[in-house]
C-alpha positions in Angstrom: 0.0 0.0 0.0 2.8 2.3 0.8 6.5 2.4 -0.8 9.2 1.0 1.4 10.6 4.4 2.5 7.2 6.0 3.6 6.9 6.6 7.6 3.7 4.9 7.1 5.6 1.5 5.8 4.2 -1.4 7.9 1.6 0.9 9.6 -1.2 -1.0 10.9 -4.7 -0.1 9.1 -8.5 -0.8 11.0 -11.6 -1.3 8.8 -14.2 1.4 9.8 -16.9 3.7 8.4 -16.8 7.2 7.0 -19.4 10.2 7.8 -21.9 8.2 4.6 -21.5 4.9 6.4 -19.6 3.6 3.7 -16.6 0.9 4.7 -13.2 2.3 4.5 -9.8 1.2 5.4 -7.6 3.3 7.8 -4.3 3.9 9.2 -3.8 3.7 13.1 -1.1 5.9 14.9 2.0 5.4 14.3 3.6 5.7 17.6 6.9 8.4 16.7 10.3 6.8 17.8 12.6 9.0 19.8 14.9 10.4 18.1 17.9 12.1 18.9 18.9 14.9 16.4 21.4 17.7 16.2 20.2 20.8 17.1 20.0 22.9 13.5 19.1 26.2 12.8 16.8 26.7 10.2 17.5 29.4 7.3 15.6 31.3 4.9 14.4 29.1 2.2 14.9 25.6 4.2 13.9 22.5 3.3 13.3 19.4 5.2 13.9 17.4 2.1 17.1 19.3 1.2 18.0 19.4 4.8 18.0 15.3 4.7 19.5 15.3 1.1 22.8 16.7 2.9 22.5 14.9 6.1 21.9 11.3 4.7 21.8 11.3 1.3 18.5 10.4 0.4 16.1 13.7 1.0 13.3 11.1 0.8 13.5 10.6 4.4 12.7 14.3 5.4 10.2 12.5 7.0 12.5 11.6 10.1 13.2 15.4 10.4 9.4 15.9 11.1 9.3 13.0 13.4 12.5 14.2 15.7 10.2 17.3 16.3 7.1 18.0 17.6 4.9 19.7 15.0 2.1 17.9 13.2 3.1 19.7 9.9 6.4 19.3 8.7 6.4 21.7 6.6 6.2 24.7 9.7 9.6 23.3 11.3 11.0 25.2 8.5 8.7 28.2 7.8 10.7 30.6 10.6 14.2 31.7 9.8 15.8 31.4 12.6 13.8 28.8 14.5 16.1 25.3 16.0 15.1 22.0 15.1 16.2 18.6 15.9 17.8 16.9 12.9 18.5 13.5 13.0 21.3 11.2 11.8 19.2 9.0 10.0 
């Protein structure tokens, strides 16, 4: 259902019913791992998948940037110059 390197890989799903009562499938939580990052100040015009690209080689894993922090939308970890956030090693 989901490629290899998406955080949602191997994600449990649940069989429920939407607002029409029609059957859908759905992801549980995923419970976030701790992760240990290097503190990193962010700069005008950041971005998590650039950020990774330098860190690890592989800016599809931006998604561990957003899950060493605690904002629900990744994309606001890098929206205020200035701003620290945990980056991880991998």
């Amino acid at each position: 259902m989901f490629l290899k390197n998406s955080r949602y890989n191997g994600t449990p799903t649940i069989t429920t019913r939407d607002a029409g009562g029609r059957e859908v499938q759905a992801l549980t939580l995923r419970k976030l791992p701790v992760t240990a990052g290097e503190r990193t100040q962010v700069h005008d015009h950041d971005q998590l998948d650039v950020m990774s690209h330098r860190r690890n080689q592989d800016g599809t894993k931006f998604w561990h940037i957003a899950d060493a922090n605690s904002d629900l939308e990744a994309n606001h970890l890098v929206a205020v110059s200035g701003r620290y956030i945990n980056v991880p090693e991998k």
